[in-house]
N, C-alpha and C positions, 0 to 999 in steps of 0.2 A: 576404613581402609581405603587407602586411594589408589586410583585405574594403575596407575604405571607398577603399583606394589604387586599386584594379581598376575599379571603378565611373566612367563618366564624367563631364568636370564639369557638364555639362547635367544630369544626370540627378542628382549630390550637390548642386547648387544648389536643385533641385527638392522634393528628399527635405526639406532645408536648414529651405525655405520652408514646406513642412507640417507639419514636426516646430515650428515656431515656431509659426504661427498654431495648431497644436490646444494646444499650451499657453498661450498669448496668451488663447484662446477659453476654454480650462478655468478657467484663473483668474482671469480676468473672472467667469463661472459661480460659483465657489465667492466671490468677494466681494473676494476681495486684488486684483482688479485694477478697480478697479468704476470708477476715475475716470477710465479712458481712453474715447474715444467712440467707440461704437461703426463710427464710421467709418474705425476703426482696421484692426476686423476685418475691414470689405469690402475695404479697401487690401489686407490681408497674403490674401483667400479669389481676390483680379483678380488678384495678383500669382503665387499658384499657378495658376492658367490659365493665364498669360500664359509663365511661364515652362517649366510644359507642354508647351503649345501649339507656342510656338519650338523646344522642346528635338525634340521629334516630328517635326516640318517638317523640321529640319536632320539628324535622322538618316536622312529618307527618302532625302538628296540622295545 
């Protein structure tokens, strides 16, 4: 059985969402991604919260 299978999907949605916006955020940075707006990257920084946030609540239950 492999790491990523064990992990819950709250929690690989999560990881999912961070591993995209910090490369979203890097390459915007180094210039290859310079034409999206930056309201891209608040979208993908509310959506790691959010889905955080939810993932944390639903595990306390």
């Amino acid at each position: 059985m492999s790491f990523w299978s064990r992990i819950p999907p709250g929690t690989q949605l999560f990881l999912s969402l961070l591993a995209l916006t910090t490369i979203v955020w890097m390459l915007r940075g180094f210039g290859l991604l310079s034409f999206l707006p930056g309201m891209v990257i608040w979208l993908l920084i509310l959506l790691c919260f959010a889905t955080g946030i939810l993932h944390s609540l639903k595990s306390m239950r």
